[in-house]
C-alpha positions as CSV (number, residue, x, y, z in Angstrom):
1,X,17.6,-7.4,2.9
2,X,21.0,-7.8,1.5
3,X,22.2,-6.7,-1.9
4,X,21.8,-10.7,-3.0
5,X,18.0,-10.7,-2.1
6,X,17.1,-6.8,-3.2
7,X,13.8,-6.6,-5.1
8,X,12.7,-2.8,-6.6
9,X,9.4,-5.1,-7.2
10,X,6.8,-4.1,-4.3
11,X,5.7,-7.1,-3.8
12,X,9.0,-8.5,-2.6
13,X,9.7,-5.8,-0.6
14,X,6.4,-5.7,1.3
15,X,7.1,-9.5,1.6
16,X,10.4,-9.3,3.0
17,X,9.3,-6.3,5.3
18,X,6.0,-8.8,6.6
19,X,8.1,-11.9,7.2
20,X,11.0,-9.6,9.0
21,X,8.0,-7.9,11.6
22,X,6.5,-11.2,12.3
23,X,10.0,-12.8,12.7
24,X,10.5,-10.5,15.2
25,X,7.5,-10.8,17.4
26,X,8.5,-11.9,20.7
27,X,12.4,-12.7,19.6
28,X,15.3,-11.3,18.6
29,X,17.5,-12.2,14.9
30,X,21.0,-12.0,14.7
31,X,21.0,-8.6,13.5
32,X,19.8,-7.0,16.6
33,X,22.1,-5.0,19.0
34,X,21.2,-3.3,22.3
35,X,19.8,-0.1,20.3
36,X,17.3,-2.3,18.2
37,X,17.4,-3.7,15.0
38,X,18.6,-2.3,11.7
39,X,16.2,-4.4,9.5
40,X,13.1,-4.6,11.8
41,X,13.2,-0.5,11.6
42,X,13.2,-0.9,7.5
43,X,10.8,-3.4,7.8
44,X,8.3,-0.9,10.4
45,X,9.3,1.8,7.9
46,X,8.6,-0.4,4.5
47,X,5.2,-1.3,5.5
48,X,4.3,2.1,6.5
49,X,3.5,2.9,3.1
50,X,1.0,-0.5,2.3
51,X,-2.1,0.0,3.7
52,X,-2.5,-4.2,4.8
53,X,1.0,-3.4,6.2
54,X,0.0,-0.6,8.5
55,X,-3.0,-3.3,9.8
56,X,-0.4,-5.6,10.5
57,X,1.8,-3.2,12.4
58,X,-1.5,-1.7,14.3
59,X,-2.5,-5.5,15.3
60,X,1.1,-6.1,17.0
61,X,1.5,-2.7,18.5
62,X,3.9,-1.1,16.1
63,X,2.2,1.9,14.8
64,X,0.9,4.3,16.9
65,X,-2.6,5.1,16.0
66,X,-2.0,8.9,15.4
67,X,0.4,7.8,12.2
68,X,-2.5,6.8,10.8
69,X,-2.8,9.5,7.4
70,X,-6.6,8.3,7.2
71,X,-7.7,9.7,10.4
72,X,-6.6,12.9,9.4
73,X,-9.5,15.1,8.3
74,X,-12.3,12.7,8.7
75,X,-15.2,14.1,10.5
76,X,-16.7,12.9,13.8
């Protein structure tokens, strides 16, 4: 996100972080250098914290299993 399209309202962000993962599914953006992608590691980071946004990044493969918070504790 640039400073022309920064939200502090979450449900920008978390819309802005979704749209920037999926637009990077299988392709690159003009952003992205040899060592990755400035904005698609905010995005990762951004939906982190949303609990729909961590099921997105499980279904694509972008969140190891083990970051999930809720497995921690549970008993078997």
């Amino acid at each position: 996100m640039t400073g022309t399209h920064e939200s502090d309202h979450p449900g920008a962000r978390y819309d802005s972080a979704r749209r920037t993962v999926l637009g990077h599914l299988g392709r690159t953006c003009f952003e992205c250098r040899d060592n990755g992608c400035a904005q698609h590691r905010w995005a990762v980071a951004e939906l982190r914290d949303h609990p729909i946004g961590r099921g997105l990044l499980q279904r694509h493969g972008l969140l190891d299993p083990s970051d999930d918070p809720t497995q921690e504790g549970q008993q078997r």
